[in-house]
DRENKEKOL-843213 format. One record per residue (C-alpha): x, y negated, z negated. Coordinates in steps of 0.25 Angstrom, whole numbers. Each point is the difference from the previous one (the first is absolute). Layout:
<recs>
+-------+-------+-------+
!    c1 !    c2 !    c3 !
+-------+-------+-------+
!     X !     Y !     Z !
...
+-------+-------+-------+
</recs>
This chain:
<recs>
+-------+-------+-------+
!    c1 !    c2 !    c3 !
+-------+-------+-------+
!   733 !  -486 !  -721 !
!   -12 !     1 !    -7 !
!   -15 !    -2 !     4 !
!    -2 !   -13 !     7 !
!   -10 !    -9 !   -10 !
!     0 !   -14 !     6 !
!    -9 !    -5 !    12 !
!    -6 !     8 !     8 !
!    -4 !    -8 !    14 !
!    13 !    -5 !    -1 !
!     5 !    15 !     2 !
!   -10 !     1 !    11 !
!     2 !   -10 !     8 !
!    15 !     3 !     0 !
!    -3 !    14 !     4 !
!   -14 !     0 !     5 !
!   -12 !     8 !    -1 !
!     3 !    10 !   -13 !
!   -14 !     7 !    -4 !
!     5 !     7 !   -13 !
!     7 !   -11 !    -4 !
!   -12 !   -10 !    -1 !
!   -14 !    -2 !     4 !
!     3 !   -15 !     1 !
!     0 !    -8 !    14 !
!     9 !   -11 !     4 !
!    -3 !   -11 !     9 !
!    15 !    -5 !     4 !
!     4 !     8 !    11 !
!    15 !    -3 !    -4 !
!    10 !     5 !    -9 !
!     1 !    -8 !   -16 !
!    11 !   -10 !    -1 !
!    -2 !   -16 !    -5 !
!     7 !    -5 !    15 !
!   -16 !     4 !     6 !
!     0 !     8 !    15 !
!    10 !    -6 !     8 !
!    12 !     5 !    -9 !
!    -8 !    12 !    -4 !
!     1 !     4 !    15 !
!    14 !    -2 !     1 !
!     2 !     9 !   -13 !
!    -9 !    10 !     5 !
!    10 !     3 !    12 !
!     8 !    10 !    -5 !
!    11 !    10 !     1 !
!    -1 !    15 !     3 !
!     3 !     3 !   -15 !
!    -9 !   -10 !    -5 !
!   -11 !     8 !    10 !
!     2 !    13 !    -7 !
!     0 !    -6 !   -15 !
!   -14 !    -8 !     3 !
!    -6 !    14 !     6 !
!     6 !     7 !   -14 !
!    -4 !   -11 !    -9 !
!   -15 !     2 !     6 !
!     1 !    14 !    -4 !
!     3 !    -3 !   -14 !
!   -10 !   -13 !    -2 !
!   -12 !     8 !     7 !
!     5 !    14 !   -10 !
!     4 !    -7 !   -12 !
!    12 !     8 !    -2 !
!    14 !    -5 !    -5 !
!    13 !     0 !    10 !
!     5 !    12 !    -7 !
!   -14 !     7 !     2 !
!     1 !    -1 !    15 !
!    15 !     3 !     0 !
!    -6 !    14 !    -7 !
!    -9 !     2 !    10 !
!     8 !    -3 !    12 !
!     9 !    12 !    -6 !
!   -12 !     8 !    -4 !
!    -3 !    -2 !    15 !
!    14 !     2 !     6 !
!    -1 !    15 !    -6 !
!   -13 !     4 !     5 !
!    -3 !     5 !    16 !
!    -5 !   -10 !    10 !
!    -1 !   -14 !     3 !
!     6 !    -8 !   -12 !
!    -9 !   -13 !     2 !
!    -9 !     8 !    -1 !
!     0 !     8 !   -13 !
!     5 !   -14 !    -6 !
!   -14 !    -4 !     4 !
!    -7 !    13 !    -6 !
!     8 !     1 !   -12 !
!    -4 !   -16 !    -3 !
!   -14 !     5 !     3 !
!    -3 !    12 !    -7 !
!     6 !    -6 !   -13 !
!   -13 !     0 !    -8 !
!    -4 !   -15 !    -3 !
!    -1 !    -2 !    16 !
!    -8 !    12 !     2 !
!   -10 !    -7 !   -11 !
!     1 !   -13 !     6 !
!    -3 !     6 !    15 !
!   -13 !     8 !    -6 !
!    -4 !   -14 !    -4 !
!    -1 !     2 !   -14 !
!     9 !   -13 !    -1 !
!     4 !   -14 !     9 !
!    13 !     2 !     1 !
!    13 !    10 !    -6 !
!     2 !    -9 !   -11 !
!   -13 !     0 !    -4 !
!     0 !    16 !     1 !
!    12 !     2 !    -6 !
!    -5 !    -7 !   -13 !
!   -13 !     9 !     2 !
!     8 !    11 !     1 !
!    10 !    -2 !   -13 !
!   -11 !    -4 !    -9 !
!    -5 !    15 !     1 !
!   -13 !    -2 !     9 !
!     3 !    10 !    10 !
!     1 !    15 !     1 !
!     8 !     8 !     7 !
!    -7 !    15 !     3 !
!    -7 !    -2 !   -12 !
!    11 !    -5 !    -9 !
!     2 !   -14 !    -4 !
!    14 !    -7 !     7 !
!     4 !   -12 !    -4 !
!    14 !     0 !     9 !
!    -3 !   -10 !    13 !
!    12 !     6 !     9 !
!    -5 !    15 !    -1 !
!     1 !     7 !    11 !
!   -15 !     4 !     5 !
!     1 !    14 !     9 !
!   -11 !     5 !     9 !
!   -12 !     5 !    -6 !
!     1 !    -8 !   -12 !
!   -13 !    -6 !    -8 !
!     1 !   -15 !    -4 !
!   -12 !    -2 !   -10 !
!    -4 !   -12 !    -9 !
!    -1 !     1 !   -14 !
!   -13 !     0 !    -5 !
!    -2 !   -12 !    -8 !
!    -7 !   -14 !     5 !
!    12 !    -8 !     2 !
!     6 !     9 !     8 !
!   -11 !     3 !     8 !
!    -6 !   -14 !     1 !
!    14 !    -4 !     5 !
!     1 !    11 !    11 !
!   -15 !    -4 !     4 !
!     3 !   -13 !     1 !
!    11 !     3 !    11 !
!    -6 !     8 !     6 !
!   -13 !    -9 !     6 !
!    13 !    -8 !     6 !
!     0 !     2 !    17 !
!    13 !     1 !     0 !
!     0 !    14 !    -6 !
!   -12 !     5 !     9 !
!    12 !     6 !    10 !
!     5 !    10 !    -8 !
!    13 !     6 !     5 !
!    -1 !    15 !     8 !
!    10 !     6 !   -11 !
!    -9 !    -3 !   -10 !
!   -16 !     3 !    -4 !
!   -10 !    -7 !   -11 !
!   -11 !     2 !    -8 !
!    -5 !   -13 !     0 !
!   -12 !     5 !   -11 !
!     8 !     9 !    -8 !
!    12 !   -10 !     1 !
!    10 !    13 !     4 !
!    10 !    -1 !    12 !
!     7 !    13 !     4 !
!    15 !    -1 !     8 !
!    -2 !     9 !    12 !
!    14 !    -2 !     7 !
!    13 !    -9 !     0 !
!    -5 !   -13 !     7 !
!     3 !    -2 !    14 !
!    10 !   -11 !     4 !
!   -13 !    -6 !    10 !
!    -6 !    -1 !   -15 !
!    10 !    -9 !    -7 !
!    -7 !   -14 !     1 !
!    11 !    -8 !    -1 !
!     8 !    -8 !    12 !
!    15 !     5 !    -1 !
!    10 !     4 !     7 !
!     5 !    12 !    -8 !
!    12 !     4 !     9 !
!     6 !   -13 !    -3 !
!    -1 !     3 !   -16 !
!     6 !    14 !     3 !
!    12 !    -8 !     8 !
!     1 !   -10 !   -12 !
!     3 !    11 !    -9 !
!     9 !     7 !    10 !
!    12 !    -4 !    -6 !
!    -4 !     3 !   -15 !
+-------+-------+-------+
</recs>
C-alpha cells in the first residue's frame, strides 16, 4: 500500500492522537462514518485482530511508511538483541526525516521528509537527500546554507511544540545544528501505542 494522501482528521479521529502525522485538531470525539456517533460506537467495538491492525496502522500513519516498509523493519527488528517493539520503534525513529522532524526543523514527517529529499539537509557535512536513512549516534544534522532553508527551519523552530527536545538528541537553535547523541529511548517515543500488539500482528508473518 502506498503512502496515504487523502484526509487527515478523518485518519485521526479513527486512530486518535498522531503528532507526525498532522498538526491539525479535530473537534468530533468519534470515529468518520456518514451514520454519526451512535453507529460509529458500535463499529468501534472491535475484535482482538482489529485491535492489533488499528495499533499497526497508527504506526504506519504517524511514520509515513508503506505496509511493506514496516513488514521490513519488523524483520530488521526480529534479527537484532532485545525487545522487538522496541527496536520497531527506534528503527521508525532514527530514520532521518523523523530525527528532522523532532529537532523541530519541520511540523510534521511529511513535511521533513519533503525537506529532506529536496536536498536541504546535511548529514556530517554532506548533503542527503534519502528520508529513511538511518541516523547513528554522533551524527551532525545541519541545514543548508541558503535562505529558504534556513527561513523554513527558523520558522519551526519559534513553534512551542519543539521547545521539549528529546534526551537522544541536542540543538543548536542559533547555528541551526542538531547532533544524534544515542538511539532514543523507548520513554522518548511520543506516540500512544501499544507496540507489543504490532509485534503479535506480525507474529504470524
Amino acid at each position: 500500500m502506498s503512502r496515504y494522501r487523502g484526509p487527515r482528521l478523518r485518519i485521526i479521529r479513527k486512530l486518535g492522537v498522531l503528532p507526525g502525522f498532522t498538526t491539525k485538531i479535530t473537534t468530533r470525539n468519534f470515529p468518520p462514518g456518514q451514520h454519526g456517533p451512535s453507529k460509529a460506537s458500535k463499529k468501534n467495538a472491535t475484535t482482538d485482530y482489529g485491535i492489533r491492525l488499528q495499533e499497526k496502522q497508527k504506526l504506519r500513519f504517524n511514520y509515513g511508511v508503506s505496509e511493506k516498509q514496516l513488514f521490513l523493519y519488523v524483520k530488521e527488528a526480529r534479527k537484532l538483541r532485545g525487545a522487538t517493539g522496541t527496536l520497531i520503534l527506534q528503527l521508525l525513529e532514527m530514520r532521518l526525516e523523523n530525527i528532522v522532524y523532532r529537532l523541530g526543523f519541520a511540523p510534521t514527517i511529511p513535511s521533513a521528509r519533503q525537506f529532506v529529499s529536496h536536498g536541504h539537509i546535511y548529514v556530517n557535512g554532506k548533503k542527503l537527500n534519502i528520508p529513511s536513512f538511518q541516523c547513528k549516534p554522533n551524527d551532525i544534522i545541519s541545514i543548508r546554507q541558503n535562505n529558504q532553508s534556513i527561513d523554513f527551519a527558523k520558522k519551526y523552530l519559534e513553534v512551542s511544540n519543539f521547545n521539549n527536545l528529546p534526551t537522544h538528541l541536542e540543538l543548536d537553535k542559533e547555528k541551526l545544528i542538531g547532533k544524534v547523541k544515542s538511539i532514543i529511548s523507548r520513554e522518548d517515543v511520543n506516540l500512544n501505542i501499544n507496540e507489543l500488539l504490532i509485534v503479535e500482528f506480525y507474529s504470524r508473518k
